[in-house]
C-alpha positions as CSV (number, residue, x, y, z in Angstrom):
1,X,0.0,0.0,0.0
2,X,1.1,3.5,-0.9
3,X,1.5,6.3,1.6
4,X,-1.2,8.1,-0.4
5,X,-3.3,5.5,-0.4
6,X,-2.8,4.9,3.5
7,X,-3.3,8.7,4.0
8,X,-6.5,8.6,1.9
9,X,-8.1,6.1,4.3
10,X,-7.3,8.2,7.0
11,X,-8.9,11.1,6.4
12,X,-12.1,9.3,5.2
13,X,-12.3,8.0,8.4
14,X,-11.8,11.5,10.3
15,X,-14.8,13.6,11.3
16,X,-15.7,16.3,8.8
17,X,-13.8,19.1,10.9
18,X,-10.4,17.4,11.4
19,X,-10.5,16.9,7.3
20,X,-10.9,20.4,6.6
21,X,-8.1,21.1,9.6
22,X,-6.3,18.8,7.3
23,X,-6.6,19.9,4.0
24,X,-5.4,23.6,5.4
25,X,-2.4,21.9,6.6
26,X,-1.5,20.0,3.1
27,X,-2.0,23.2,1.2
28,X,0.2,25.3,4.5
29,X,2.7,22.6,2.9
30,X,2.5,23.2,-0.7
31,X,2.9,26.8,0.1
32,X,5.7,26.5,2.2
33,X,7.9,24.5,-0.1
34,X,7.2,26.5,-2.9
35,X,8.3,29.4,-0.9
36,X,11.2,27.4,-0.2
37,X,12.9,27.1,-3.2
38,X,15.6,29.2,-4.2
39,X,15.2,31.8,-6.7
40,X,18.4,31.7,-9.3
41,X,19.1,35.0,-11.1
42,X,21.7,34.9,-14.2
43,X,23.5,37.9,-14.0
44,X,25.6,38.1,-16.9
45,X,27.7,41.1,-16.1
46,X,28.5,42.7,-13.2
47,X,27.9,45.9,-14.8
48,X,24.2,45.4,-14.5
49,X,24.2,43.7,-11.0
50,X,25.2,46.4,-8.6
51,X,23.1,49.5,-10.1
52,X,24.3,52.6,-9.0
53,X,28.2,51.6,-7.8
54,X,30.4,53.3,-10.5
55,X,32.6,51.3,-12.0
56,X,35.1,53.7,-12.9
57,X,38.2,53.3,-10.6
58,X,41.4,55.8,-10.7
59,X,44.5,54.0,-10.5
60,X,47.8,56.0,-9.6
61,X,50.4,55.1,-11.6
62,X,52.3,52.8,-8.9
63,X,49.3,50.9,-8.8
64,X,49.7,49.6,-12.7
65,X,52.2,46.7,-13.8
């Protein structure tokens, strides 16, 4: 037996009030996870990923090779 089918004939056989109690928690649970998972952002420059820092730097003449 499957653990859906085994959860399926638990809740038939829970009063009407614990199944909607349950259904709000299996839905808490789908939102959770989906909240869960990491967003991924491509960044392909890093011209574009920090908006605002210059990216002009002044370099002293020491400072080149």
């Amino acid at each position: 037996m499957t653990a859906a089918t085994m959860l399926m004939k638990e809740i038939e056989a829970l009063p009407e009030e614990y199944v909607a109690e349950t259904l709000d928690f299996v839905l808490f649970l789908r939102t959770k996870r989906a909240n869960s998972m990491p967003k991924r952002t491509k960044v392909k420059s890093m011209f574009g990923a920090f908006p605002g820092i210059s990216t002009y730097v002044e370099r002293d003449e020491e400072d080149r090779v």
